[in-house]
N, C-alpha and C positions, 0 to 999 in steps of 0.2 A: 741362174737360180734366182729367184722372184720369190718376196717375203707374201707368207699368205697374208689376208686383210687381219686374221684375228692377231697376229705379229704386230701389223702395222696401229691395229688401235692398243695393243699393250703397251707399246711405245711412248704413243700418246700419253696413254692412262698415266705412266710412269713419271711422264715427266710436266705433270699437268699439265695438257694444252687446253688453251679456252676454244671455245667453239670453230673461230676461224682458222686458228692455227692449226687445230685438226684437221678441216677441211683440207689446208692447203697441204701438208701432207698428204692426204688421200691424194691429191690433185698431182702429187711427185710421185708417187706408187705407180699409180693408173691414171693417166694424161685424159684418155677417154671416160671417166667415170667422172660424174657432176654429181655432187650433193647439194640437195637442196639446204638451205641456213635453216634452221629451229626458230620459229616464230616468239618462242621463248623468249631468246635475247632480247626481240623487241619489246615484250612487255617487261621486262628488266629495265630497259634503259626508260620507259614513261613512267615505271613507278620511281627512280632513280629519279626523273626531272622533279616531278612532283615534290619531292623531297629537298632537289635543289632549291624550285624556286620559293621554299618556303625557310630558308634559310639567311639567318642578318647575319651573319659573321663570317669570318675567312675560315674558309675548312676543306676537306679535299676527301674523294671516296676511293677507297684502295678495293680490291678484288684480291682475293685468297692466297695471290701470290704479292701480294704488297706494291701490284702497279699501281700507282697512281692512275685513276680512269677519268675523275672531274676533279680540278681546282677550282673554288672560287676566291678568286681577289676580294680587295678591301675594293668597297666604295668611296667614294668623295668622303659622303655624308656619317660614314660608319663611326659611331664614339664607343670604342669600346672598355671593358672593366682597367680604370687606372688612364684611362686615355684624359 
């Protein structure tokens, strides 16, 4: 017995997987089935750079389930408030 696909993305859904995680799923479902990746994520992570590189201070970006995605360190040069 084989779960149908609409099983296998409730699953998913349920236990919020991010884009790749789902994939890979699929990819243990149906070895034969390829998904193509959601060009989405890409413009996620350049609007995300943008944001980094415009940042002076130590901070980090989480995603909806509180991973940690970017940390930025302290610089050399960083004086921050009380430093």
């Amino acid at each position: 017995m084989t779960p149908s696909r609409d099983v296998i993305d409730s699953i998913a859904q349920a236990l919020r997987l991010a884009p790749a995680e789902k994939s890979h799923l699929h990819q243990l479902w149906n070895p034969h089935e390829y998904e193509t990746p959601s060009p989405a994520s890409l413009v996620i992570n350049l609007q995300m750079q943008k944001i980094i590189d415009q940042l002076t201070y130590p901070s980090h970006i989480t995603n909806g389930r509180s991973e940690v995605l970017v940390h930025l360190h302290l610089h050399a040069g960083y004086k921050g408030i009380g430093c």
